[in-house]
C-alpha positions as a printed NumPy array, in Angstrom:
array([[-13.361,  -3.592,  -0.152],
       [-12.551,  -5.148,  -3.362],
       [-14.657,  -7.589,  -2.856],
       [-17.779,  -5.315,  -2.09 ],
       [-16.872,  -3.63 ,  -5.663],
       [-16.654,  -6.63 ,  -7.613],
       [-20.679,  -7.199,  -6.315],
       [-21.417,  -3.864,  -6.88 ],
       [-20.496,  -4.756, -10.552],
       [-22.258,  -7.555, -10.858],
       [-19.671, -10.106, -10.022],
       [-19.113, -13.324,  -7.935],
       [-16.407, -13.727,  -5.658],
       [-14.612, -16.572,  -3.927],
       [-11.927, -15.499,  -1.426],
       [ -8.647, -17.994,  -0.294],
       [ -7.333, -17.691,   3.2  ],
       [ -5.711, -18.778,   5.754],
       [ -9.25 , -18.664,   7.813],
       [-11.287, -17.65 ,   4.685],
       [-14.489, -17.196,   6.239],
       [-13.464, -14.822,   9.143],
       [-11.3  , -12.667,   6.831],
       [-12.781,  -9.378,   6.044],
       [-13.701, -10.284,   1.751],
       [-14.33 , -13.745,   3.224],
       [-17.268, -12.415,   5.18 ],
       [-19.225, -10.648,   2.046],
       [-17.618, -13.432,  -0.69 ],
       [-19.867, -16.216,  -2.722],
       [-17.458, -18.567,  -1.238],
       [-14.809, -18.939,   1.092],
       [-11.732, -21.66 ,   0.848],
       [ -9.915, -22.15 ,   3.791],
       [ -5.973, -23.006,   2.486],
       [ -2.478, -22.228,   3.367],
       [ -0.587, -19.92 ,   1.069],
       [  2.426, -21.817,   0.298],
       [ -0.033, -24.719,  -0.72 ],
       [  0.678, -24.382,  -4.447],
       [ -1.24 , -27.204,  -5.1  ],
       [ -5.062, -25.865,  -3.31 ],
       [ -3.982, -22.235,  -4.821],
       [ -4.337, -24.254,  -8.507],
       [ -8.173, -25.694,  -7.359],
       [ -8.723, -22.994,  -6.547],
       [ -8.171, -20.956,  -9.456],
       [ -9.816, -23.499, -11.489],
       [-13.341, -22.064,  -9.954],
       [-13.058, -18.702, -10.972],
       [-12.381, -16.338, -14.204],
       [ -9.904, -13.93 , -12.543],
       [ -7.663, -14.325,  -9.635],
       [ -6.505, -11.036,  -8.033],
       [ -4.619, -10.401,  -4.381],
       [ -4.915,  -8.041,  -1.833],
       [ -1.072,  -8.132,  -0.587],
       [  2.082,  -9.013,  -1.799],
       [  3.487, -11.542,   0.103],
       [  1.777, -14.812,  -1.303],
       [  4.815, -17.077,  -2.446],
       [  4.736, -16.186,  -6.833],
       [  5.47 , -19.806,  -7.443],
       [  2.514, -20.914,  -6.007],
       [  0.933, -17.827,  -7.931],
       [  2.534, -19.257, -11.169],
       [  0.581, -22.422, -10.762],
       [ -2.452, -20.762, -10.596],
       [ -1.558, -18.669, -13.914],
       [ -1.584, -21.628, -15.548],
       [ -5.706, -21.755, -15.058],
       [ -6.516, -18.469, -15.24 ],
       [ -5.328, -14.568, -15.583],
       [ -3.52 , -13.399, -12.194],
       [ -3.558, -10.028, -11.492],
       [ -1.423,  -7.502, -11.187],
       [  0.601, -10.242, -12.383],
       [  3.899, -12.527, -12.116],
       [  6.457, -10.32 , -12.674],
       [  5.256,  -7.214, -11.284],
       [  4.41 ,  -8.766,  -7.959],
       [  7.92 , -11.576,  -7.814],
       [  9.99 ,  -8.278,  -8.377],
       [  8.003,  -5.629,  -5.535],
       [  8.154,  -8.845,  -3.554],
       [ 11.719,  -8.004,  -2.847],
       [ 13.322,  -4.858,  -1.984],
       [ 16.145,  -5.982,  -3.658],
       [ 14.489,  -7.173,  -6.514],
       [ 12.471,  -3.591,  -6.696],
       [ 15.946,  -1.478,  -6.201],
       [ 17.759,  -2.722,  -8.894],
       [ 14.237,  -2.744, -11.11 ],
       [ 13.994,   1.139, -10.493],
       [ 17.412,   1.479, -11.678],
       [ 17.36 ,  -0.725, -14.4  ],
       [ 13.801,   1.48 , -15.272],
       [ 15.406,   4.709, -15.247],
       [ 13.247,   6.223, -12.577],
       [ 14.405,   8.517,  -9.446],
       [ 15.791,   6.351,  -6.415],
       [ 17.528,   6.467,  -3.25 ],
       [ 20.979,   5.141,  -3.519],
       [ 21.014,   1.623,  -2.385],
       [ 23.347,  -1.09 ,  -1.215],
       [ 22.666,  -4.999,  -0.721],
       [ 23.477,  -6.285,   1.728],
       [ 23.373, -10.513,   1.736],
       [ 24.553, -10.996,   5.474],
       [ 25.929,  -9.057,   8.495],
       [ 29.618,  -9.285,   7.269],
       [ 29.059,  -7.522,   4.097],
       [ 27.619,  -4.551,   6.158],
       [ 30.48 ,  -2.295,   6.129],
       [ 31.094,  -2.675,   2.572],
       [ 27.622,  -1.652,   1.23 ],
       [ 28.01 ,   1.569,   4.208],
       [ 31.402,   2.145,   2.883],
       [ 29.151,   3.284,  -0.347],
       [ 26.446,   4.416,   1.106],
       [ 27.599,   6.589,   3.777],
       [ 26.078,   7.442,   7.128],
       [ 23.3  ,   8.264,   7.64 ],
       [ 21.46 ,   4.886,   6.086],
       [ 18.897,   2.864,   6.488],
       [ 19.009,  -0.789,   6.699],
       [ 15.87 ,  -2.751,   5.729],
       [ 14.974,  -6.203,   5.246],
       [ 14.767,  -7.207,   1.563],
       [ 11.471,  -9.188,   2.448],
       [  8.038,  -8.967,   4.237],
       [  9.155,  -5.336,   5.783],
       [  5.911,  -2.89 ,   6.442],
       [  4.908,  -0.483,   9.05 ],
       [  8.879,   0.793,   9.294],
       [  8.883,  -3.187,  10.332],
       [ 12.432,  -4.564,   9.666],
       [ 14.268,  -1.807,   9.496],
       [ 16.946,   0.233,  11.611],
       [ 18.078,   3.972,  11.204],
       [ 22.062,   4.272,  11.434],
       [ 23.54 ,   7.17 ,  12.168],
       [ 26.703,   6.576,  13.68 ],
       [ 28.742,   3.744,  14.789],
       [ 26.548,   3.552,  18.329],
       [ 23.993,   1.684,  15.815],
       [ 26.069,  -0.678,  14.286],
       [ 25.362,  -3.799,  16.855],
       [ 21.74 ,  -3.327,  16.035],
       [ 22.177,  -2.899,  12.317],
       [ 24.307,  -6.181,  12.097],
       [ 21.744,  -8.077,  14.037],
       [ 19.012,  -7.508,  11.493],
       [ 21.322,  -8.425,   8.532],
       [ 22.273, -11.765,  10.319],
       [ 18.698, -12.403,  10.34 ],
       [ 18.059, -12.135,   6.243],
       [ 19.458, -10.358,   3.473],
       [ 18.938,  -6.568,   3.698],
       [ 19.247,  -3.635,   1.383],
       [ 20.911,  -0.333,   2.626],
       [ 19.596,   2.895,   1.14 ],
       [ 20.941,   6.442,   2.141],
       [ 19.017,   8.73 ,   4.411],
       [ 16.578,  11.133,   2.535],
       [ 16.519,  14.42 ,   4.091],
       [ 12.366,  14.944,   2.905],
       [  9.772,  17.449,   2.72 ],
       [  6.836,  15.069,   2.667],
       [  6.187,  12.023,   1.567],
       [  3.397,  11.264,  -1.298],
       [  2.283,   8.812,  -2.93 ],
       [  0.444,   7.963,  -6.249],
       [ -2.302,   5.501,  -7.114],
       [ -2.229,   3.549, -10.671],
       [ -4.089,   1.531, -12.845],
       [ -3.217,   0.013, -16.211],
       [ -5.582,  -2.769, -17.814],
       [ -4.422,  -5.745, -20.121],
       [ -4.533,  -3.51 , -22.576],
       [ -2.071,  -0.495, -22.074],
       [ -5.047,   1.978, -20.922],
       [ -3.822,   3.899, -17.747],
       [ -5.327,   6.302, -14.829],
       [ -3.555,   7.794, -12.109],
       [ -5.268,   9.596,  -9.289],
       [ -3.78 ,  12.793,  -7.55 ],
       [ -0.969,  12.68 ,  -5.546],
       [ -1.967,  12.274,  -2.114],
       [  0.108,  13.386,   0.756],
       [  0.725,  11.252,   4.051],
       [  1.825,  11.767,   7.68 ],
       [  3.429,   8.554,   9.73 ],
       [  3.374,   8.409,  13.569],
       [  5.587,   5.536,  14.383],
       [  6.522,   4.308,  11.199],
       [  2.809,   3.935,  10.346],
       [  0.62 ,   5.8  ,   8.015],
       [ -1.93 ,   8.459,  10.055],
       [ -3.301,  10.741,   8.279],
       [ -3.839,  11.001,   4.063],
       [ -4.799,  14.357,   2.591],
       [ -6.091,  15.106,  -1.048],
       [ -5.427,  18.116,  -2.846],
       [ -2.507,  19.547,  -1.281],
       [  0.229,  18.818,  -3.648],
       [  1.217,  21.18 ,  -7.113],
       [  0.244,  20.297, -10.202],
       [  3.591,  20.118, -11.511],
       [  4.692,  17.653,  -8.649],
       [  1.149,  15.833,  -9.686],
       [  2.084,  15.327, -13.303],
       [  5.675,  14.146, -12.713],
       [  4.277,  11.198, -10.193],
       [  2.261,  10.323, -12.487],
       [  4.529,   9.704, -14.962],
       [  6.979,   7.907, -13.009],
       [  3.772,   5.56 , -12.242],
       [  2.852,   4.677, -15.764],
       [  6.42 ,   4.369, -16.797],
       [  6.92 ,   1.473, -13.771],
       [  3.268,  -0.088, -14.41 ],
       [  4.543,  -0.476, -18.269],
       [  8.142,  -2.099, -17.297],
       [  5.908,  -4.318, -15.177],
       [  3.522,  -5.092, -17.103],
       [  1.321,  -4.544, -13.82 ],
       [ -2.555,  -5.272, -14.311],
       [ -4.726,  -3.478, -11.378],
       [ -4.151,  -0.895,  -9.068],
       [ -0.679,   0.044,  -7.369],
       [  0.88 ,   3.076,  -5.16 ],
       [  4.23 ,   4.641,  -5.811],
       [  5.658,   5.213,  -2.46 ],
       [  7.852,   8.758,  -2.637],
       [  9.611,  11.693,  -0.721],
       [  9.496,  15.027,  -2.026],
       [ 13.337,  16.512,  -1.774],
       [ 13.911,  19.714,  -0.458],
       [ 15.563,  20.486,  -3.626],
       [ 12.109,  20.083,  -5.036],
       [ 12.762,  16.486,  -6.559],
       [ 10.746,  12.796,  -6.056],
       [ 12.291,  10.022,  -5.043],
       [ 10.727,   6.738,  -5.828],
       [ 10.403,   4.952,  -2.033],
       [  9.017,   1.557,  -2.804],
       [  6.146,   0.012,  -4.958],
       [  2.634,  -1.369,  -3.835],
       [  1.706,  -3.845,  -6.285],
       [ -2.499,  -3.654,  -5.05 ],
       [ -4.982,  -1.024,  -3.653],
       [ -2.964,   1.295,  -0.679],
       [ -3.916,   1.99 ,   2.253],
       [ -3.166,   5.802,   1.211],
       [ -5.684,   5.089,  -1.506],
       [ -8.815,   4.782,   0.806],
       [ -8.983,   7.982,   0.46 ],
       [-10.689,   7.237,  -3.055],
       [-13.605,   5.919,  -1.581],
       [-15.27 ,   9.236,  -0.66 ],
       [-12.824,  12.505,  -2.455],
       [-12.33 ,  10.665,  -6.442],
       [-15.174,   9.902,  -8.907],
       [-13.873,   6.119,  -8.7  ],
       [-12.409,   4.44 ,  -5.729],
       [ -9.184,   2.448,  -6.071],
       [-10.978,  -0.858,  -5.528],
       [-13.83 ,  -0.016,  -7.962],
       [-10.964,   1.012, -10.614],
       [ -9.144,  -2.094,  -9.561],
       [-12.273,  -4.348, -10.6  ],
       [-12.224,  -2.868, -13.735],
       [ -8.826,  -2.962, -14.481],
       [ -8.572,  -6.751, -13.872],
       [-12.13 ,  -7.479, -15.614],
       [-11.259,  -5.943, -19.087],
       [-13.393,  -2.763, -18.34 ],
       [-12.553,   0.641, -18.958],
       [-10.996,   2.747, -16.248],
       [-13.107,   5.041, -14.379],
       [-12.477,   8.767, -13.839],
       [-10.139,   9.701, -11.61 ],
       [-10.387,  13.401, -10.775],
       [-11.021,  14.828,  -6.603],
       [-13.847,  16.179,  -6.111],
       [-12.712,  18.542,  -3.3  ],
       [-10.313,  18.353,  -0.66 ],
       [-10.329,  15.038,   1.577],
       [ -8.488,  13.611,   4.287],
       [ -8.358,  10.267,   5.818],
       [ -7.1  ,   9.288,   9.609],
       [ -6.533,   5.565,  10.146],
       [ -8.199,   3.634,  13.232],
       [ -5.361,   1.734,  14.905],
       [ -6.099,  -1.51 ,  17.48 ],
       [ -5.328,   0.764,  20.457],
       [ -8.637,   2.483,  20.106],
       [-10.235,  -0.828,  21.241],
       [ -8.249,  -0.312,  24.49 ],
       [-11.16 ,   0.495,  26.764],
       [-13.124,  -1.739,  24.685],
       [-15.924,  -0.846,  21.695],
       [-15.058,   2.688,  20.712],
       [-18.019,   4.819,  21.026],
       [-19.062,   5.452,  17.015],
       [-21.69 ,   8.135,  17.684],
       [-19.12 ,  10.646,  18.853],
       [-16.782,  10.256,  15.729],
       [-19.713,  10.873,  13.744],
       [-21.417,  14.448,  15.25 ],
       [-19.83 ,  15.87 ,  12.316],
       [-22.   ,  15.089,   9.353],
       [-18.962,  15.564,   6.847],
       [-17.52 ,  12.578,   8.815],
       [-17.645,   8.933,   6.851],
       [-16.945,   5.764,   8.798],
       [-14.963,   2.152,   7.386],
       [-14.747,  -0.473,   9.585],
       [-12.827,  -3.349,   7.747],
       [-14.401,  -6.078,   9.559],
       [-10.652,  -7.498,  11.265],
       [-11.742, -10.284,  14.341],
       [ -8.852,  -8.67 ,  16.379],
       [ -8.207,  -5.523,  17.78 ],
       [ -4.046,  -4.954,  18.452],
       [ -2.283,  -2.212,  19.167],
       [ -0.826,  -0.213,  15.762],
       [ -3.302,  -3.248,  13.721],
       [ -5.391,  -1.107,  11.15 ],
       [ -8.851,  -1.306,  12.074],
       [-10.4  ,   1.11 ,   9.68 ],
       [-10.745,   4.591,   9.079],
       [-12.476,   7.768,   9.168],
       [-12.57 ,  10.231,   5.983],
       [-14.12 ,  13.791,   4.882],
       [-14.49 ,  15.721,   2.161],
       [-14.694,  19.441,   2.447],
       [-13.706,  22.991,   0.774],
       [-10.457,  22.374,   1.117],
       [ -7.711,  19.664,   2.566],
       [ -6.902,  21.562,   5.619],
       [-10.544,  21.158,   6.997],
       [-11.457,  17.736,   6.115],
       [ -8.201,  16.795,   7.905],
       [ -9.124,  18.714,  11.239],
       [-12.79 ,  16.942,  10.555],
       [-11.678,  13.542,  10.807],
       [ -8.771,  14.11 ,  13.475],
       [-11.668,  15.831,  15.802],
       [-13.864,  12.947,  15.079],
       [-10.787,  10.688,  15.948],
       [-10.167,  12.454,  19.228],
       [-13.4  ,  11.75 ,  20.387],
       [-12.558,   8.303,  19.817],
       [ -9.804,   8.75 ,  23.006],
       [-11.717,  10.913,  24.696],
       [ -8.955,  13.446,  23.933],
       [-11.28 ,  16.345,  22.255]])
């Protein structure tokens, strides 16, 4: 979806991939490469062909990122995407930054476990300080009955405990800053996880006051950063009424797609012009939205039948143009805008059950 901004814009693209021309931006791109990420080396070629290099997740290698800074601008940029890179990294940033956290622990192997919980306290959660999404790489302990588990993950790789948040909801907050300072930050948006993974995204449910302290815990860690582009702020709402700063997406969120159809700018067009030198666009909803995500298992029974998600004219459809269809895989989603948030999320859930055959 970035990619289809840039060209609305006016801009060429060239995508890098593993199988470039089957990705989704590889399919609408001026040009695909085909490389490996950890190839520092193709990474620096292929930098050399363009003006701007950009990424659309975190977990390219930042040395072989480095290499390509050396050619041209990389966005969001070194720093901000070596240090979200790691949960470790990020944990001790958000202290260091002065921003609200969860209290957190590392832990470097399975022997160093009951130290860090020995801080900590029970109940924790123990997650893998790299390439965790989803609620992948991570295990809930609550009592010494979890411990075997818990120890198996941190033989695996170096972990980071964090106490248990007792949460209202959790929110999160889409940025942008340009090379230049400017910032925007789009309502907080609130989300819904079945099975560790995002479901539903709803717009305009969240106070003002709530609103304008997310925001500001945004632009203070997009400064300390130096972040160019679009990223979320992952938090919980307390019951005491407090945020807590989860974890930091340094690119466009998934959350974020809700953009596309309930803000005057989507997060990919405002990510264009945030790494192009353009001013940002405007931020504001335009009424209440929702978005439900379109998981692999939907494919089940084969094509899902489109027609029936869509009866409801308020209904919008993204397909993201993924080759193949697994089980909890994002596929695409479905989004609404209506009067308020409450109806545009029983819009798209109706239009999802239909999907299932469950409405």
């Amino acid at each position: 979806m970035i990619a289809l901004s840039a060209r609305q814009l006016g801009y060429r693209v060239h995508v890098f991939a593993p199988d470039a021309a089957r990705s989704p931006a590889g399919q609408v791109a001026d040009l695909s490469v085909t490389g490996d990420y950890l190839d520092a080396a193709a990474i620096r070629t292929f930098a050399d062909a363009v003006d701007v290099l950009t990424v659309e997740f975190e977990n390219i290698p930042a040395s072989a990122l480095a290499a390509a800074a050396e050619a041209v601008p990389v966005r969001p940029g070194i720093t901000s995407l070596r240090t979200t890179q790691n949960r470790g990294r990020e944990k001790r940033f958000l202290a260091d930054t002065g921003v609200p956290h969860a209290r957190f622990a590392p832990v470097d192997d399975a022997s160093s476990l009951d130290g860090a919980l020995g801080l900590i306290g029970m109940p924790a959660v123990l997650k893998t300080a790299g390439f965790g999404y989803d609620g992948k790489g991570q295990k809930v302990i609550r009592s010494e009955a979890d411990l075997d588990a818990a120890c198996a993950l941190a033989a695996q790789q170096p972990c980071v405990l964090e106490e248990f948040v007792d949460f209202v909801r959790e929110v999160s907050v889409i940025s942008a800053r340009n090379a230049g300072g400017e910032t925007a930050t789009f309502g907080l948006f609130e989300n819904v996880h079945r099975d560790h993974i995002l479901d539903v995204t709803l717009a305009g449910t969240v106070p003002a006051d709530l609103q304008a302290r997310a925001g500001g815990i945004a632009e203070r860690i997009g400064r300390e950063l130096d972040h160019v582009g679009v990223f979320c702020v992952e938090l919980f709402e307390t019951r005491a009424g407090g945020l807590l700063v989860n974890e930091v997406a340094p690119r466009v969120h998934n959350s974020g797609h809700i953009t596309i159809e309930s803000a005057r700018t989507s997060q990919f067009e405002q990510h264009v012009r945030a790494i192009c030198g353009l001013p940002l666009g405007a931020t504001g909803l335009l009424s209440g939205g929702a978005m439900a995500n379109l998981l692999g298992d939907l494919w089940t029974g084969g094509e899902p039948d489109w027609a029936a998600a869509l009866e409801d004219p308020r209904v919008k459809l993204h397909l993201y143009g993924k080759s193949d269809a697994r089980p909890g895989r994002k596929m695409g989603h479905l989004s609404a805008v209506a009067d308020s948030a409450s109806d545009a999320v029983a819009a798209v859930t109706r239009a999802r059950a239909r999907l299932s055959g469950e409405d």
